[in-house]
N, C-alpha and C positions, 0 to 999 in steps of 0.2 A: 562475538561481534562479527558483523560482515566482513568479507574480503576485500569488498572494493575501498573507497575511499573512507577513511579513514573516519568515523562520525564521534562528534562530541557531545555529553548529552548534561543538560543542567540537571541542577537539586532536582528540578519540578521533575521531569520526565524520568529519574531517576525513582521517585520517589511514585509516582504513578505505574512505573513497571512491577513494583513491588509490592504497591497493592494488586496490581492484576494480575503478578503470579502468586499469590496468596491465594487469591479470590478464584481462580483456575486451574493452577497447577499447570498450565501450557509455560515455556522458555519464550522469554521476549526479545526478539533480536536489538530491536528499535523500538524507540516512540519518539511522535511528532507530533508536538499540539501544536492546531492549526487553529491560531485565533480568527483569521481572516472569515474562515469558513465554519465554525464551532464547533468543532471536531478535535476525535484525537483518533491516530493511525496509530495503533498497533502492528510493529511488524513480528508475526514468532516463526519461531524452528519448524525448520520442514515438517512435517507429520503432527505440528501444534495446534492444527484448525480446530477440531474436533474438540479439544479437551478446552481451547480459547472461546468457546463460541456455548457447550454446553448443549445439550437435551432440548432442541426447539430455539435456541436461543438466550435457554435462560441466565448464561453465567452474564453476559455483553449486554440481555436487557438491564442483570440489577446494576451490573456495575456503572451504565448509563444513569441511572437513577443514584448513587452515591458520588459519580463525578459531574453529575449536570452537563455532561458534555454529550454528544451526539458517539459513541465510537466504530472506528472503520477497525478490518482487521485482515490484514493480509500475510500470506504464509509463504515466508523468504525462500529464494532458490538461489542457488550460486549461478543457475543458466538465464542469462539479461530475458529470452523469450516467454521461458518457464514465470520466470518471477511476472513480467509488464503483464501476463495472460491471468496468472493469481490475481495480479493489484485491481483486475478487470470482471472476475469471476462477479456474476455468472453466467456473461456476456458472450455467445459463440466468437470464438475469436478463427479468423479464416486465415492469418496471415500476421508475420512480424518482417517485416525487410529492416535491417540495420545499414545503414550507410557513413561515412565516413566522408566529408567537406574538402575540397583541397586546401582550406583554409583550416582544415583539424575538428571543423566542427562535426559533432557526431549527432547523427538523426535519425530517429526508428518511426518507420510508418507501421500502424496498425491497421490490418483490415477486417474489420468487425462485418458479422450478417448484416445485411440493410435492415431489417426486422429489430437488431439490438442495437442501432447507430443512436438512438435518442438516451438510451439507457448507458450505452461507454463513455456518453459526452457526458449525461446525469445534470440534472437541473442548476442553471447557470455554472456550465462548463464544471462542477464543484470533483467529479472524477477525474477529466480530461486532466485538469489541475493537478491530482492527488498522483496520475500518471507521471505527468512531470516532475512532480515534486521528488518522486520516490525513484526513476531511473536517471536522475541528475545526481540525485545523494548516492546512488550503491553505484550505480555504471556510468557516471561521466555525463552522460546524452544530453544535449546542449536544448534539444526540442524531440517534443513525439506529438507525430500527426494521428489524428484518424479517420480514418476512409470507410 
């Protein structure tokens, strides 16, 4: 499990990791199904992309086709810039600033090539989202912008 905050995971997303380390043999750190969006994020082990993703694709195509869901897959770092640049891949990323509120709140700007600004945002905000979603769950981060 992650270092950061502390994450709970139901039956479902428990039971979903374990067919998709069956079905890959990659280490799943996390999973979040994301009904809003119909998706599920996979998060695995550093050095997990590769054996999560398969030969062109094909472990995250079939397994798309046995869970009907659309799947993301992002490969965890214990470093907050490391990891928000994975969740982002494979988007040139030019920049992470982390900042800190004097009210505590914690806020990371991203600055993406202007050439992959349409693609880090991803159709109706559904990455920008998946950003947020995923450095509020490991690192706290209250918002992440992208520039």
């Amino acid at each position: 499990m992650p270092e950061g905050p502390r994450v709970r995971l139901t039956a479902k997303e428990m039971g979903l990791i374990a067919l998709f380390e069956t079905m890959t043999g990659a280490v799943v750190e996390d999973c979040v199904v994301d009904d809003k969006n119909d998706r599920i994020i996979f998060v695995v082990k550093k050095g997990h992309m590769g054996l999560a993703i398969g030969k062109k694709g094909r472990k995250v195509k079939l397994l798309e086709k046995l869970m009907r869901k659309k799947l993301e897959v992002v490969e965890y770092s214990e470093d907050v810039r490391e990891f928000l640049a994975n969740a982002l891949k494979p988007v040139r990323i030019q920049g992470i600033r982390l900042t800190e509120r004097p009210d505590g709140r914690k806020i990371a700007v991203v600055s993406v090539d202007p050439k992959d600004k349409a693609r880090a945002i991803g159709k109706n905000g559904r990455n920008a989202e998946k950003l947020r979603l995923l450095a509020r769950r490991y690192f706290g981060i209250d918002n992440v912008m992208i520039l």
